[in-house]
C-alpha positions in Angstrom: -28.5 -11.9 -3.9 -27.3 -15.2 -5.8 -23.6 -16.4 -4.2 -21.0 -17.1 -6.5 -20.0 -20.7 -7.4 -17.1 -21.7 -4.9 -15.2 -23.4 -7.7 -15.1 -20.3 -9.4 -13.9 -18.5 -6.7 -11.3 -20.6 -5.9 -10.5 -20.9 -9.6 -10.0 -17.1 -9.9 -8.2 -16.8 -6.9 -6.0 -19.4 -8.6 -5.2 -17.6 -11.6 -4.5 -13.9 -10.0 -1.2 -13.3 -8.7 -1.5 -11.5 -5.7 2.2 -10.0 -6.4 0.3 -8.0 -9.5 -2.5 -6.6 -7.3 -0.5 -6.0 -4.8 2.1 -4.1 -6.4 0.0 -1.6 -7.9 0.0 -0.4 -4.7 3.0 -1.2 -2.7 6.4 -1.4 -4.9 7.7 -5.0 -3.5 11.4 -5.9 -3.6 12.7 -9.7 -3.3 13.1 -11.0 0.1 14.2 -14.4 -0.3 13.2 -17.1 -2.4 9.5 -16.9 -3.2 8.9 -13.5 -1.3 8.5 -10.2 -1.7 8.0 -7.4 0.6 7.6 -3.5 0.6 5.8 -0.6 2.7 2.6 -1.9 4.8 -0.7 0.0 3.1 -2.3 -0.5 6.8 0.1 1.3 8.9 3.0 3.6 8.6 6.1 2.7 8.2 10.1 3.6 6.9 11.0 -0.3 7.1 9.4 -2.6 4.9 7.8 -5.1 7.1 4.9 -6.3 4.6 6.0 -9.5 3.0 4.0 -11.5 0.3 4.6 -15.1 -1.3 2.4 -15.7 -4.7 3.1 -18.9 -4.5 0.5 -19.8 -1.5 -1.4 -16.2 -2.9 -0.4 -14.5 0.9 0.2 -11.1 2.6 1.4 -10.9 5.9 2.4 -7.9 7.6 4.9 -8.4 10.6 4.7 -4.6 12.1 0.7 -4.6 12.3 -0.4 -8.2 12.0 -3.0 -7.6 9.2 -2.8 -10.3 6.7 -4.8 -12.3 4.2 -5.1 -13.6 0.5 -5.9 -11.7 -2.9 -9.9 -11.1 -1.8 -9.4 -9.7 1.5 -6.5 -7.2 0.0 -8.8 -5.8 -2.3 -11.9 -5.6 0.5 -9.1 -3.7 3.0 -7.9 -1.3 0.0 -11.1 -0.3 -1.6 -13.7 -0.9 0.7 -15.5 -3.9 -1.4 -18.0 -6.7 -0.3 -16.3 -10.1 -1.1 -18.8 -10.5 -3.7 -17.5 -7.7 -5.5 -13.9 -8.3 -5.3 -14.2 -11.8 -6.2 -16.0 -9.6 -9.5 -13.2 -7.7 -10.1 -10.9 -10.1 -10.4 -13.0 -12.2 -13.1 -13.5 -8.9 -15.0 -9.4 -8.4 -14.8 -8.8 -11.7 -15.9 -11.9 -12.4 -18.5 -13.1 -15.6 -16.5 -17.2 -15.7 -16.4 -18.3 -16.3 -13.7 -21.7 -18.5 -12.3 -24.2 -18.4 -9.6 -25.5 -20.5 -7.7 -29.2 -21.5 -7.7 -29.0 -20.8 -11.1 -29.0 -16.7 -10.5 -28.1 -13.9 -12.2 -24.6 -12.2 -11.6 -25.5 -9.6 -9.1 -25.3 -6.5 -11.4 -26.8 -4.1 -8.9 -24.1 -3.7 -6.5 -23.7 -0.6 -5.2 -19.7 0.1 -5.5 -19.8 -1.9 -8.9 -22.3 -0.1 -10.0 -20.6 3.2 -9.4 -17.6 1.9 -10.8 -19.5 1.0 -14.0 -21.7 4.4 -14.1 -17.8 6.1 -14.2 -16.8 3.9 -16.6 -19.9 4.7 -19.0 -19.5 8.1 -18.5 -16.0 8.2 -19.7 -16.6 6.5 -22.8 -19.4 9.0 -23.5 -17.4 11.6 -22.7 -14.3 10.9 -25.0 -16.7 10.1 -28.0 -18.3 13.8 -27.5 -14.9 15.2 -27.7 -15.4 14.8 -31.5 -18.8 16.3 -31.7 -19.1 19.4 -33.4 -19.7 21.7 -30.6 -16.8 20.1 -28.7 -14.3 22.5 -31.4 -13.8 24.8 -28.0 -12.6 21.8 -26.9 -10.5 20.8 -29.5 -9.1 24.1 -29.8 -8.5 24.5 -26.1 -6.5 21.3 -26.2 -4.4 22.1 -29.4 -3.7 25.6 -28.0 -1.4 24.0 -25.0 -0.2 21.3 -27.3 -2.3 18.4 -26.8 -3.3 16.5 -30.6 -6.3 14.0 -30.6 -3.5 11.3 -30.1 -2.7 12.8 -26.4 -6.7 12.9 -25.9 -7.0 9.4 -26.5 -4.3 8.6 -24.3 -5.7 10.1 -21.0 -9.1 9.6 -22.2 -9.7 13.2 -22.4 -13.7 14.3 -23.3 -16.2 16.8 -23.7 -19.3 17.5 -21.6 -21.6 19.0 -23.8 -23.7 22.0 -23.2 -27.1 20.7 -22.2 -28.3 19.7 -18.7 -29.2 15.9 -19.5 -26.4 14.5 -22.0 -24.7 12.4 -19.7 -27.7 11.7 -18.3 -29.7 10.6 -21.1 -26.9 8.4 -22.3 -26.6 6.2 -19.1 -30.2 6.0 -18.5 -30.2 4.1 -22.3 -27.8 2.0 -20.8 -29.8 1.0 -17.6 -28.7 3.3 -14.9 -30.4 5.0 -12.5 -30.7 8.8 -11.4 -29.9 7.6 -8.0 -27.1 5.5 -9.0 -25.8 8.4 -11.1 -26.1 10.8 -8.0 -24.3 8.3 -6.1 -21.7 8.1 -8.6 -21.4 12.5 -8.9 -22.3 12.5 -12.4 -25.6 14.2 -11.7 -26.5 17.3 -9.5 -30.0 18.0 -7.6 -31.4 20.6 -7.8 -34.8 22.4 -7.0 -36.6 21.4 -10.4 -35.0 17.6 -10.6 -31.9 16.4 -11.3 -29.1 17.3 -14.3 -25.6 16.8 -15.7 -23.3 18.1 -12.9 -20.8 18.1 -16.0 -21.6 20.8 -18.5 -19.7 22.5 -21.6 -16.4 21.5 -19.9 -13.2 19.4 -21.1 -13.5 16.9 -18.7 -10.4 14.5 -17.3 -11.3 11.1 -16.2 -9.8 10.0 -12.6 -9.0 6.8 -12.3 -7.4 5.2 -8.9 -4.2 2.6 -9.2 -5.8 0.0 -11.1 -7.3 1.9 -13.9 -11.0 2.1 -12.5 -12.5 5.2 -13.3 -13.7 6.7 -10.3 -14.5 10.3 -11.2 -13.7 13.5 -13.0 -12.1 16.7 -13.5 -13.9 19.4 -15.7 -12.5 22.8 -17.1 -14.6 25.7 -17.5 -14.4 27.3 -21.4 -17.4 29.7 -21.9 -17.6 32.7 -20.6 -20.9 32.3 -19.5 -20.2 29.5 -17.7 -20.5 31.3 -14.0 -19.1 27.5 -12.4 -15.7 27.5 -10.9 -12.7 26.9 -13.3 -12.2 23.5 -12.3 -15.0 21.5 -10.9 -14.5 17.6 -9.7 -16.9 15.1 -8.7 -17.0 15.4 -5.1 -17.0 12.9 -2.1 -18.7 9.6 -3.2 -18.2 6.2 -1.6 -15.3 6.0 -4.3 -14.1 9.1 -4.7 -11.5 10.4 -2.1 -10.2 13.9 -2.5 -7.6 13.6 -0.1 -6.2 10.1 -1.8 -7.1 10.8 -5.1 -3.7 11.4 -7.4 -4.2 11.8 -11.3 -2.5 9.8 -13.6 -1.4 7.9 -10.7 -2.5 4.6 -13.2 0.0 6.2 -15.9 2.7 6.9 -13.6 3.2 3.7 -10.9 5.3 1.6 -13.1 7.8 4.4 -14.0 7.5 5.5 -10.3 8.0 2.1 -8.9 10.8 1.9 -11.6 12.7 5.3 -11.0 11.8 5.8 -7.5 10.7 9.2 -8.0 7.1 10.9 -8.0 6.8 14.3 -9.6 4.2 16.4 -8.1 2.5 18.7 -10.7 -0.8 21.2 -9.9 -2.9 20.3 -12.5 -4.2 17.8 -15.3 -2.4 19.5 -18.8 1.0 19.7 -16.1 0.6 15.9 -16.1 -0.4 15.7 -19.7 2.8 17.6 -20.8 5.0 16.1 -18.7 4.0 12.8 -19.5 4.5 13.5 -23.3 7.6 15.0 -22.4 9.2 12.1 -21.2 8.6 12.1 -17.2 6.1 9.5 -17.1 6.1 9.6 -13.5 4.2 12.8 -13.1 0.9 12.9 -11.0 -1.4 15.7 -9.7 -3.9 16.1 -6.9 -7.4 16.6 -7.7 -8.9 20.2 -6.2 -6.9 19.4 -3.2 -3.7 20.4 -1.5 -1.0 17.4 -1.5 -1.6 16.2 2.1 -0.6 13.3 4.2 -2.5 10.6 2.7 -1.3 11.4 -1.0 2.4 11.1 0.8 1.3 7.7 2.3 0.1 6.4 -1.2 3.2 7.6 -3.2 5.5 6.4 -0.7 4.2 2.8 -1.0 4.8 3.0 -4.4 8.3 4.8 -4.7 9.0 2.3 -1.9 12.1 2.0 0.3 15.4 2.6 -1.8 17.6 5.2 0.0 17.3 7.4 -3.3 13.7 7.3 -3.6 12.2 11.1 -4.5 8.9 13.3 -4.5 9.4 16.3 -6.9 7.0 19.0 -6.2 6.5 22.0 -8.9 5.3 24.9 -7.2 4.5 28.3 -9.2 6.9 31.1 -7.5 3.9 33.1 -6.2 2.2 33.3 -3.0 -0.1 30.5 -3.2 2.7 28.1 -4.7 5.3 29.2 -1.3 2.1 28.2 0.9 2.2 25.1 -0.7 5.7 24.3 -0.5 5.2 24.7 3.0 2.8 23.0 3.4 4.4 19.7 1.2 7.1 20.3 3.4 4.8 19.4 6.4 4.3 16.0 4.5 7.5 15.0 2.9 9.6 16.0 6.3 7.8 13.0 7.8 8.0 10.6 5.3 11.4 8.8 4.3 11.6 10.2 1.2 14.6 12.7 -0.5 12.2 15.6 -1.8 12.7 18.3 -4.0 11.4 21.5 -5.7 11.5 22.2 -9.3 10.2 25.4 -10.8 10.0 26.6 -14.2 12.3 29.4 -15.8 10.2 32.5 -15.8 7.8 30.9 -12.8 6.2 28.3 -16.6 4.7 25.6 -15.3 5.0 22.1 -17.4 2.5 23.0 -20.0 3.4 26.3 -20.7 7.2 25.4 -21.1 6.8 22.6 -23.0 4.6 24.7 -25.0 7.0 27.2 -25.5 10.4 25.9 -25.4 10.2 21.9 -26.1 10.1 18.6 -24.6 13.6 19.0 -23.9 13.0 22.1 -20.8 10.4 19.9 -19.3 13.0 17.3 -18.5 15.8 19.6 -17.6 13.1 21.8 -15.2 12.8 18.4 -13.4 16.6 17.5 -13.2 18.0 20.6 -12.2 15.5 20.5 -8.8 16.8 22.1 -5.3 16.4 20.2 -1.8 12.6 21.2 -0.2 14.3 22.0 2.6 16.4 25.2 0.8 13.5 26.1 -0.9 11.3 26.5 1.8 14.2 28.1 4.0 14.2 30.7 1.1 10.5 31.3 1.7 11.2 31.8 5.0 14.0 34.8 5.0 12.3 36.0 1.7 10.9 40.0 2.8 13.1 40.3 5.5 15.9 43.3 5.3 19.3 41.1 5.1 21.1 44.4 4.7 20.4 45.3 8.6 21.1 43.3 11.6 17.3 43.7 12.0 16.2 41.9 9.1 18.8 39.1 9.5 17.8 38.1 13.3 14.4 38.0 12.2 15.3 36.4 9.2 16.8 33.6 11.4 13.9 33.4 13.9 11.9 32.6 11.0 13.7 30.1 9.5 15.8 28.2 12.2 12.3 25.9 13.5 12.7 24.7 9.8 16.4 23.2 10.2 15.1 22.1 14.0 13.1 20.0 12.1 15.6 17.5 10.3 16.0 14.8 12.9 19.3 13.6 11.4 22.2 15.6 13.1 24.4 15.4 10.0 21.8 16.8 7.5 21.0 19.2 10.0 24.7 20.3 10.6 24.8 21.1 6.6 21.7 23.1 6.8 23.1 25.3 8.9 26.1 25.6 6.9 22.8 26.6 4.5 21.2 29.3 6.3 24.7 30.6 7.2 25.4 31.6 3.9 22.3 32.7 3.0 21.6 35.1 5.7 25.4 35.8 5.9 25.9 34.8 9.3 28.5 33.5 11.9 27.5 29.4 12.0 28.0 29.2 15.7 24.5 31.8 16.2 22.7 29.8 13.7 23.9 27.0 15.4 22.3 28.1 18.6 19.3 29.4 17.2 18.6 26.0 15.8 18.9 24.3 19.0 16.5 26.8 21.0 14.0 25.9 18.6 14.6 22.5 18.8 14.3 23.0 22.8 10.9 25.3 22.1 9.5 22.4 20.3 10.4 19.8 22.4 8.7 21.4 24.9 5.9 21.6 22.8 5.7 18.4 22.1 5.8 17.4 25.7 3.4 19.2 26.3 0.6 18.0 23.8 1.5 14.7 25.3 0.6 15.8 28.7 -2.5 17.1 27.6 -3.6 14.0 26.0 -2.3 11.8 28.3 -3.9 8.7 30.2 -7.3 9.5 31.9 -7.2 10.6 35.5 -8.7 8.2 38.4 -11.9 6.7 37.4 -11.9 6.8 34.3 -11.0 3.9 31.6 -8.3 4.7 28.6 -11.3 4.2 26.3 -13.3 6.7 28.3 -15.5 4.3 30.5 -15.7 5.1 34.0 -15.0 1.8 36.5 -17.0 1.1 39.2 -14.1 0.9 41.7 -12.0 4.2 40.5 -10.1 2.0 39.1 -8.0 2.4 35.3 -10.6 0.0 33.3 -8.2 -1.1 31.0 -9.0 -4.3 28.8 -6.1 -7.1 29.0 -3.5 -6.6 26.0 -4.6 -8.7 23.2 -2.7 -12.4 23.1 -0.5 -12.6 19.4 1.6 -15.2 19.2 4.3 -14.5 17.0 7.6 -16.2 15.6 9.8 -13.7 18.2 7.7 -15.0 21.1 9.1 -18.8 20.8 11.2 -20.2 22.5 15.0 -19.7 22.1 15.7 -23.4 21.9 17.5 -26.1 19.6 13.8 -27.8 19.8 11.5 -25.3 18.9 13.9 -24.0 16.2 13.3 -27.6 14.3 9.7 -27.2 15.0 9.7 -23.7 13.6 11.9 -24.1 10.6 9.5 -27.8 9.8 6.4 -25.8 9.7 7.5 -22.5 7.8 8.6 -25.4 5.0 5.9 -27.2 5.2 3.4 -24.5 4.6 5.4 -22.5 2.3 6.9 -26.3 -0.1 5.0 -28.6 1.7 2.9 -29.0 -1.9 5.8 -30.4 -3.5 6.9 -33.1 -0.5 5.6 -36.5 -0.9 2.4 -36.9 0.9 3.8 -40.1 3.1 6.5 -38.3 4.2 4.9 -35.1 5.5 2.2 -37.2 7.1 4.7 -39.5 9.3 6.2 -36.2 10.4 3.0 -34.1 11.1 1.5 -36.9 13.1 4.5 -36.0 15.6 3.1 -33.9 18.6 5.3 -30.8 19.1 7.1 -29.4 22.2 6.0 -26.2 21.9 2.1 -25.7 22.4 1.8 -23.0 19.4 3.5 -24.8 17.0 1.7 -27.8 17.7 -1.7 -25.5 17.0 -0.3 -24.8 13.6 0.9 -28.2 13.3 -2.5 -29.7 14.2 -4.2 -27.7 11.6 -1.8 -28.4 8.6 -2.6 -32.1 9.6 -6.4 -31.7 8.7 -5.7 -30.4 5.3 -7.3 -33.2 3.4 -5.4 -32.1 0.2 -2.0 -30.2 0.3 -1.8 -30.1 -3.3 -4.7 -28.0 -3.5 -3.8 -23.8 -4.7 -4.4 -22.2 -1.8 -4.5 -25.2 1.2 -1.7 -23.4 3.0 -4.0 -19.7 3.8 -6.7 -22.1 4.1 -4.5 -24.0 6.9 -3.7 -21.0 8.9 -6.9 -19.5 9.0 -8.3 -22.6 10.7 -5.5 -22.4 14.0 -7.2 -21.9 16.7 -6.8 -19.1 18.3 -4.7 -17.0 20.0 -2.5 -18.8 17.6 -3.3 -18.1 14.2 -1.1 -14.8 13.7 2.3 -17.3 14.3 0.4 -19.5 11.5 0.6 -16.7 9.0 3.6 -15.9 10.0 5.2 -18.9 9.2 3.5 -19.0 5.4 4.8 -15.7 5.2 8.4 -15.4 6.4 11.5 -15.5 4.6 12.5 -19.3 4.4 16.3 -19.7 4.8 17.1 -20.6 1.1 18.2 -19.6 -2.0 16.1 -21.4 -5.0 13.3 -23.3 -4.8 15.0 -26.1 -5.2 17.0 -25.6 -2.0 14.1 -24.7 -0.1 12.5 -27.9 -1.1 15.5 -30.5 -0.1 15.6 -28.1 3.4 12.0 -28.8 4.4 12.4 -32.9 3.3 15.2 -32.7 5.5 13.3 -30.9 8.3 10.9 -32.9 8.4 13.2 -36.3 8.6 14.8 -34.3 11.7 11.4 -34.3 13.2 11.2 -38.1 12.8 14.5 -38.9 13.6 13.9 -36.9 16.9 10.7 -38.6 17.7 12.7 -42.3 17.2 15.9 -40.9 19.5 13.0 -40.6 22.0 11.5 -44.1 21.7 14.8 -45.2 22.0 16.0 -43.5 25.2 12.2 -45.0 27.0 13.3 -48.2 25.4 16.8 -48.1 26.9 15.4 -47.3 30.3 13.0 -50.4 30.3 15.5 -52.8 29.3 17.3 -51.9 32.4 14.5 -52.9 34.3 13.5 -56.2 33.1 15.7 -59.6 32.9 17.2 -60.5 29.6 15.8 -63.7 29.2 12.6 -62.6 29.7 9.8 -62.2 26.6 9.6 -58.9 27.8 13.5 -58.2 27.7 13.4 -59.9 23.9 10.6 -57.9 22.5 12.9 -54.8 23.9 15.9 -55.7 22.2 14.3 -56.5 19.2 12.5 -52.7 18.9 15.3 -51.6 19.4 16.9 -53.3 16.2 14.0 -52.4 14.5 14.4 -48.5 15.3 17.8 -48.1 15.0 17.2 -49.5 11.6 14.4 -46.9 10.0 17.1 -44.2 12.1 19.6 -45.1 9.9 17.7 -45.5 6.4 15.9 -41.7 7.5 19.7 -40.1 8.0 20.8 -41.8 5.2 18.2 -39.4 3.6 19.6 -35.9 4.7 
């Protein structure tokens, strides 16, 4: 495959702000002059500990160490070859990109190819939508209040009758039956392949960024003997389980408000959307599970008011699912909420029916989760008889065990008091047995999956000697491992400058100062490696600097690109690393000076030797004084 021109990927890598691809994912706050930081997408989390500066184009995360620039985001995120992210970035920005050898751009990449197929089949779809066998369609859309102009706006289609429309479309345009399998457009079947996607509306599903990555179809003819709704299923880009619709739509408003609505289906998001809550989003022929949490979380991000709205139908199946988005949300650090309809209407039909206006007012006038799912609980049981209400308790008392905060807890037991019409020191006590029967629970899983037993490794592997196998804790040097002193506080503060201003320093300057060895072997590593940067006016020297440290000290390199530098405007932050960096040179002189002191004590004074001494010493205290004069 022909590589990509290294000027061009620098140059795109130059013109994409990280911040932007970032923060379709992650909803960043400002942490200091030229940061930003949020929730880590590699671990969980309930304190933002992922920082990024677009000024050197840098992540860092100080919780789980991963880190990186703009490329190597993208590759950890959606699974991409460098190649291809490098592609998707020239496609966002419109920058063409060339190969070397002369080469064609690599157009048969498997992911890009996928994404591509998607993307096809979308615009086929939509243009079907005005076809004249697509006026089920039409009328299935105007029936729940949806005009062309809504269509357009989710990209809403038609998947016509026959069993090779799609199919026949994409081949025109150069794709493959494999690549179309891969991609879930196509079915196999005994006699060949066809259009998995037949005489359906069909919603495209598109991930953060706006790449379509699969669909959603709706059953209208009666012959049809397919399920209702029928999604493209698992493909190399297609996650059920992180999948959200209209997540694309909804991430600015989300990110904005800090609240997600949770909705069950497509024409739920459709109608809220229109209705004004632009921050609705729906799973995709899935239950809302942990990693849909994980992804919305990011997003909502960390302010003490952020909120998940579920809507749940008052039935069976919506109580199971309440309980089971309570599983989720009681884990996550989220405020969340249940809103249902009047009359058990979901979005569509009560915007249908009674306006815009009950759509928004269904959402505001919510109820805590953790009331709703309480009610589930002590719903069927006989709260006229002391029968029904212990029972009733029993049931519902391992909820309110849950809530770790003693406060909120203390209130929900003022809650399922007065629900069940009971004196608050039994629920009281009730709670806490089933805090005690889980605890023990809990202890006990632990004890079952605890370390090994003698002889064998906590990876699995047997030792030779009986012994516990275990490899050595991997070596990270950090910026909380150094050295509490005055010393390696100046060396700490000079580097994080130079690396995150060091561009906009004069070149002489930082050279005298990072030709100083440093006291602290680490920092010298770091230091050592800034030194080689041929160019630090280059975009992008600074990630390239760190990722040369050697080893094990490269993790306190990207730390110190990525911290928080101790200022308030650039401008501040500039003058504070010049200075730093003088205080490094000033240092090194106060230490020729005290080796020069202690060798004039040993020679005479009218020797050549004693002159020469004396004189040095002139000339240091001289460039001493005309370096202070500059801080």
């Amino acid at each position: 495959m022909a590589r990509i021109a290294q000027a061009d990927v620098d140059e795109v890598k130059a013109r994409t702000n990280i911040a932007d691809i970032v923060g379709e994912r992650v909803a960043l706050k400002s942490a200091g002059v030229g940061s930003l930081k949020g929730l880590c997408p590699f671990h969980d989390e309930r304190s933002p500990s992922f920082h990024v500066r677009p000024q050197v184009g840098y992540y860092h995360c100080f919780g789980c160490g991963e880190s990186g620039d703009v490329y190597s985001f993208l590759r950890a995120m959606d699974h991409l070859s460098f190649t291809e992210s490098v592609e998707r970035l020239a496609a966002r920005i419109g920058y063409t990109l060339h190969y070397e050898d002369g080469g064609a751009a690599p157009e048969t990449s498997g992911r890009t190819r996928l994404y591509q197929a998607n993307t096809a089949a979308a615009e086929w779809f939509r243009g079907q939508l005005a076809s004249p066998e697509a006026e089920t369609a039409r009328r299935f859309l105007g029936e729940r209040g949806f005009d062309a102009g809504a269509a357009a706006h989710f990209g809403v289609g038609y998947a016509p009758k026959g069993w090779n429309g799609v199919r026949d479309a994409l081949k025109s345009q150069g794709f493959t039956d494999e690549e179309m399998l891969a991609a879930g457009l196509l079915s196999q079947g005994q006699r060949g392949v066809y259009d998995r996607f037949r005489g359906r509306v069909v919603w495209p599903i598109r991930d953060v960024t706006g790449q379509t990555i699969g669909f959603g179809a709706r059953r209208l003819y009666d012959d049809d003997k397919g399920p209702k709704y029928l999604n493209t299923p698992e493909t190399p880009i297609y996650k059920k389980a992180q999948v959200l619709y209209g997540l694309d739509l909804a991430k600015k408003d989300i990110s904005r408000s800090h609240r997600v609505v949770v909705v069950e289906g497509y024409t739920d998001v459709m109608a809220c959307h229109l209705a004004g809550v632009t921050s609705a989003i729906a799973t995709c022929g899935t239950a809302f599970g942990a990693d849909h949490m994980r992804v919305v979380g990011r997003i909502v991000g960390t302010d003490v008011s952020g909120e998940v709205v579920f809507t749940f139908d008052p039935d069976a199946a919506g109580q199971k699912a309440a309980v089971r988005a309570f599983a989720e949300a009681r884990t996550s650090g989220l405020q969340s909420y249940v809103a249902v309809g009047p009359e058990g209407l979901d979005p569509c039909d009560l915007r249908l029916n009674r306006g815009d206006g009950a759509v928004r007012s269904m959402i505001e006038t919510k109820s805590p989760l953790f009331e709703f799912v309480i009610d589930q609980r002590i719903a069927g049981h006989d709260l006229a008889s002391v029968e029904g209400r212990v029972a009733a308790l029993t049931a519902a008392a391992p909820i309110v065990a849950e809530i770790k905060d003693t406060g909120i807890r203390g209130r929900y037991e003022h809650v399922l008091a007065r629900r069940l019409g009971e004196d608050l020191r039994e629920v009281h006590r009730e709670v806490q047995r089933a805090a005690a029967r889980a605890s023990r629970t809990d202890a006990g899983a632990a004890a079952g999956g605890a370390a090994p037993g003698a002889g064998t490794s906590a990876h699995g592997a047997t030792s030779a000697d009986g012994g516990s196998g275990e490899a050595a804790p991997e070596i990270r040097a950090t910026i909380a491992a150094l050295p509490r002193t005055a010393d390696a506080a100046l060396e700490r503060d000079a580097l994080m400058g130079v690396l995150q201003y060091g561009h906009l320093i004069d070149a002489a300057d930082l050279d005298a100062a990072l030709a100083l060895p440093m006291q602290v072997p680490s920092l010298d590593a770091v230091r050592q490696s800034i030194q080689g940067q041929p160019d630090r006016t280059r975009i992008g020297w600074a990630s390239t600097a760190v990722e040369s440290v050697r080893e094990p000290y490269r993790s306190l390199g990207v730390e110190l690109l990525t911290a928080a530098f101790p200022a308030l405007t650039e401008e501040e932050a500039t003058a504070s690393t010049r200075a730093l960096a003088q205080r490094l040179r000033i240092r090194a002189l106060d230490r020729e000076k005290t080796e020069l002191l202690g060798a004039i004590q040993r020679l005479p004074a009218e020797s050549e030797e004693g002159r020469a001494v004396r004189v040095a010493l002139r000339d240091l205290d001289a460039r001493r004084r005309s370096l202070a004069e500059g801080l």
